[in-house]
C-alpha positions as CSV (number, residue, x, y, z in Angstrom):
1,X,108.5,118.4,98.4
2,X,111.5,119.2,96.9
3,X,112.5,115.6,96.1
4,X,109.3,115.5,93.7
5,X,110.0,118.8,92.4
6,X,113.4,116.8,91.4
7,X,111.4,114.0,89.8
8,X,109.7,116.9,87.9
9,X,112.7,118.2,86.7
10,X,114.4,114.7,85.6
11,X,110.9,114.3,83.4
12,X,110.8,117.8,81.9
13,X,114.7,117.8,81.2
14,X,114.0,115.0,78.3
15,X,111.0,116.5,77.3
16,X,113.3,119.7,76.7
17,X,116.5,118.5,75.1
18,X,114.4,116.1,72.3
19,X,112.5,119.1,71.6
20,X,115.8,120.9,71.0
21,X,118.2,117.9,70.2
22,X,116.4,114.9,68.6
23,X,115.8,115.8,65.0
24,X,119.4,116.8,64.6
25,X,120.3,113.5,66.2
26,X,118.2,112.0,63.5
27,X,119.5,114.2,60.7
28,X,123.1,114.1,61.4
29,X,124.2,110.9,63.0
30,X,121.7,108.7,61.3
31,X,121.0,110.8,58.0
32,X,117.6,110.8,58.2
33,X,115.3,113.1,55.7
34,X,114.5,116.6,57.3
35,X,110.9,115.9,56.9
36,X,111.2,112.1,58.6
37,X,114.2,113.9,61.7
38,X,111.4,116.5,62.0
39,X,108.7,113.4,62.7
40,X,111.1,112.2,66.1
41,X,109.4,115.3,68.3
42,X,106.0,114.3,67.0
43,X,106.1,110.7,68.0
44,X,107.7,111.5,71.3
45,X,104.7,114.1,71.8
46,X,101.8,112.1,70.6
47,X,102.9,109.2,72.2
48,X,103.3,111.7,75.8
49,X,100.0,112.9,74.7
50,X,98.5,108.9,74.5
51,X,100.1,108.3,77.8
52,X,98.4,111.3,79.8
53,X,94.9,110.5,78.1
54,X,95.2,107.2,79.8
55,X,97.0,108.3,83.2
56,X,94.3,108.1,85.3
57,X,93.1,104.7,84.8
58,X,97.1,103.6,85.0
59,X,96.9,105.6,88.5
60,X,94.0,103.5,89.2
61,X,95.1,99.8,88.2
62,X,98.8,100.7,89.4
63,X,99.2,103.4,91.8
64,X,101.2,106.1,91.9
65,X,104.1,104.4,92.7
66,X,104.2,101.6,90.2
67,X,103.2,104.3,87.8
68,X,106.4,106.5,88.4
69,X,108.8,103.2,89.1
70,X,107.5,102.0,85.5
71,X,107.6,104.9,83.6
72,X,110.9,106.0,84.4
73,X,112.2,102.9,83.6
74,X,110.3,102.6,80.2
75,X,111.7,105.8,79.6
76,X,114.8,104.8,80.4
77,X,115.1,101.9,78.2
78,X,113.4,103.8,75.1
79,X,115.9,106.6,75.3
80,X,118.8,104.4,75.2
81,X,117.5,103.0,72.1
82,X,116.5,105.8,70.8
83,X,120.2,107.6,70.9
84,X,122.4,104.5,70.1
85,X,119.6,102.8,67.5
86,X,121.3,101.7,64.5
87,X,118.8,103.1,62.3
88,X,116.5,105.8,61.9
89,X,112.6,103.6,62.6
90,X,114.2,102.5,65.3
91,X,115.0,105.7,67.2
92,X,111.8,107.0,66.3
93,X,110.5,103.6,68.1
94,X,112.7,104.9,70.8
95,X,111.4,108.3,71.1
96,X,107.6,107.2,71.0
97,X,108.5,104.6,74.0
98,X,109.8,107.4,75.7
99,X,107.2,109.3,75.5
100,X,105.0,106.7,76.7
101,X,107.1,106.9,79.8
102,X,107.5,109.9,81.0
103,X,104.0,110.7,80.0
104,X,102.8,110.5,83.8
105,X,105.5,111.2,86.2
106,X,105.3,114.9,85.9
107,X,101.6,115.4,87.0
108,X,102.1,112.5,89.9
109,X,105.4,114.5,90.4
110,X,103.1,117.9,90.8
111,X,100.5,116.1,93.1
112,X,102.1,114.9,95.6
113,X,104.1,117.8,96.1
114,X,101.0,119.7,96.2
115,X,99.7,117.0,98.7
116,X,102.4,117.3,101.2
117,X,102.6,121.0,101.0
118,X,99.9,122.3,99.5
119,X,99.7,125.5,97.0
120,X,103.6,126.6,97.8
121,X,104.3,122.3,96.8
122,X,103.1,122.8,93.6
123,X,104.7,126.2,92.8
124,X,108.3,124.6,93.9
125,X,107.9,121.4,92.1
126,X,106.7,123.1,88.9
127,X,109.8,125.9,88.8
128,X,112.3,122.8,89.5
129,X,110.3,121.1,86.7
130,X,110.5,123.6,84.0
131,X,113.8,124.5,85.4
132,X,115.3,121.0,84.1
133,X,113.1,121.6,80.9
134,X,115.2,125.3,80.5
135,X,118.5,123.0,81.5
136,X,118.0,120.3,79.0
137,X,118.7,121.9,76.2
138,X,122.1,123.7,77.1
139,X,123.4,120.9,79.0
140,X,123.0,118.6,75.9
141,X,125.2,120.9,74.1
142,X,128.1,121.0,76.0
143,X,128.1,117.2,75.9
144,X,127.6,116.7,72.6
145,X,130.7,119.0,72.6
146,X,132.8,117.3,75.1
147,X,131.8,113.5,73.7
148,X,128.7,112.9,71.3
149,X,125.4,113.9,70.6
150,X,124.4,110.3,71.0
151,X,125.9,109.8,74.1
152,X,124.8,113.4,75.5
153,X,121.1,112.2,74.6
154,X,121.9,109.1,77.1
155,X,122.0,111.7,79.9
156,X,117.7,111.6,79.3
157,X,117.9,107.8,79.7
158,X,120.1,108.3,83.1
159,X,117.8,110.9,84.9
160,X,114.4,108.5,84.1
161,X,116.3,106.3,85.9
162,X,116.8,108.5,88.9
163,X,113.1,109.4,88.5
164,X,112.5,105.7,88.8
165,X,114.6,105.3,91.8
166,X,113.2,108.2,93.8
167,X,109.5,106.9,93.1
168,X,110.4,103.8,94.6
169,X,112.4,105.7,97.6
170,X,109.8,107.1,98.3
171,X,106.7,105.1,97.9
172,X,108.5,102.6,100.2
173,X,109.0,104.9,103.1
174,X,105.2,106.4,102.5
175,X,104.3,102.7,103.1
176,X,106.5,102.2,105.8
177,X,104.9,105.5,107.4
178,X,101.6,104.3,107.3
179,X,102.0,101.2,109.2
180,X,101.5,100.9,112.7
181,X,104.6,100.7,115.4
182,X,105.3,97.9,117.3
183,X,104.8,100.1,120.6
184,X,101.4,100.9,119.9
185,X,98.9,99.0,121.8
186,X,95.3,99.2,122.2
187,X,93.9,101.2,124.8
188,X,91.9,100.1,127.7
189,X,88.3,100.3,125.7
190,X,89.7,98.4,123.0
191,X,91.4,95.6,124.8
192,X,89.9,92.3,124.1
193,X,88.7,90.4,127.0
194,X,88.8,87.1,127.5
195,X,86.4,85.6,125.2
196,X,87.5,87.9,122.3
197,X,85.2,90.9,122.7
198,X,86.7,94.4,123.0
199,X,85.7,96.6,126.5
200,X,83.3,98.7,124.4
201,X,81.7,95.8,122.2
202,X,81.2,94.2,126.1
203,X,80.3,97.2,127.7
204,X,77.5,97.6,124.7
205,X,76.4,94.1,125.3
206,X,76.1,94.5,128.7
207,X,74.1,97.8,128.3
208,X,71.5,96.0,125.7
209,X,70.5,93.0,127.9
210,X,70.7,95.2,131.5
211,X,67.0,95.8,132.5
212,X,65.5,99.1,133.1
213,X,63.8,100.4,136.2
C-alpha cells in the first residue's frame, strides 16, 4: 500500500512543480513570450487530460503494469527534453510527452492501493500523492537555488523513473505470487489415474454406466 501511495506521489510531484516551475523555465532560460511560457502548463494538461480519456482502453490492451512501466518512462524521457531542450517548441514537445506519461499512473497508483487495502488504501495513497504534489514545488526551489532551474526540473524526469521501476517491482512479484508452488500437488480426487482421467472424472464415469436396482 504504501509503495503505490509512493508511485502516487512520484506522479503528482511533476504534475506540481510544472504547474509552479515550467513557464518560468520557459521565460527565463529559454526567453520565451509570457503568453507562449504560459502555453507549457496547458500542453502538459491537455496532453494529461488526452491520456486519462484513453486510460482505460491502454489498461485493457496493456495492463496495468505495462501501463505504469511505460508511462514513467515516457515521462521520463519527455521531461528530460523538456528542461535541457535547446529551444522553446521543443520543451513544450517535452511537456506535452510528459503529460502523456504520467497521465495514468496516478489512478492505477490509487487502485491498487485501494485493491489491496481497501477504503483506508486509497486515503494513504492519495495523501502521499498530493503530498509530493504540495512537495514539488518547494523542493524545485531550493534546487534551482543550489544548481539550476533546468537541472532542478530533471528531478521530475528522475522520480518517473522510480515510478517506472516500482511498477515493474511490483507487477513481477504480483505475477510471481499468483503462480503455483512447486510443493503443491493434486489431491487424491484430482489425481490422474492411469489412463489420464482424474478420480472424480472416473468416479463420475463409473457412476453413469453403474446399473440401478
Amino acid at each position: 500500500m504504501l509503495v503505490f501511495g509512493l508511485v502516487a506521489l512520484c506522479t503528482a510531484y511533476g504534475e506540481g512543480a510544472l504547474a509552479d516551475w515550467g513557464a518560468l523555465h520557459l521565460e527565463q532560460d529559454l526567453h520565451a513570450h509570457p503568453g507562449i511560457a504560459a502555453a507549457g502548463y496547458s500542453c502538459f494538461a491537455f496532453a494529461m487530460t488526452i491520456g486519462r480519456l484513453s486510460g482505460t482502453a491502454l489498461l485493457e490492451r496493456l495492463g496495468r503494469t505495462r501501463t505504469v512501466v511505460g508511462g514513467g518512462i515516457l515521462a521520463a524521457a519527455g521531461m528530460l527534453l523538456g528542461a535541457l531542450a535547446p529551444s522553446v517548441g521543443v520543451a513544450l514537445a517535452g511537456f506535452a510527452v510528459t503529460g502523456l506519461g504520467l497521465a495514468n499512473i496516478f489512478p492505477v497508483a490509487i487502485e491498487r492501493a485501494g485493491a489491496l487495502a481497501g477504503p483506508s488504501g486509497v486515503a494513504t495513497a492519495s495523501t502521499l500523492g498530493y503530498g509530493g504534489m504540495l512537495l514539488g514545488p518547494p523542493a524545485i526551489g531550493f534546487m534551482a537555488d543550489w544548481f539550476s532551474l533546468p537541472v532542478a526540473l530533471t528531478s521530475v524526469a528522475a522520480l518517473a523513473a522510480v515510478a517506472a521501476c516500482i511498477g515493474a517491482a511490483t507487477g513481477r512479484t504480483s505475477s510471481e505470487g499468483e503462480q503455483p508452488t512447486q510443493g503443491e500437488r493434486p489431491t487424491e480426487g484430482e489425481r490422474p489415474t492411469a489412463d489420464g482421467q482424474s478420480g472424480h472424472a472416473r468416479a463420475r464415469d463409473t457412476g453413469a454406466t453403474t446399473p440401478t436396482c
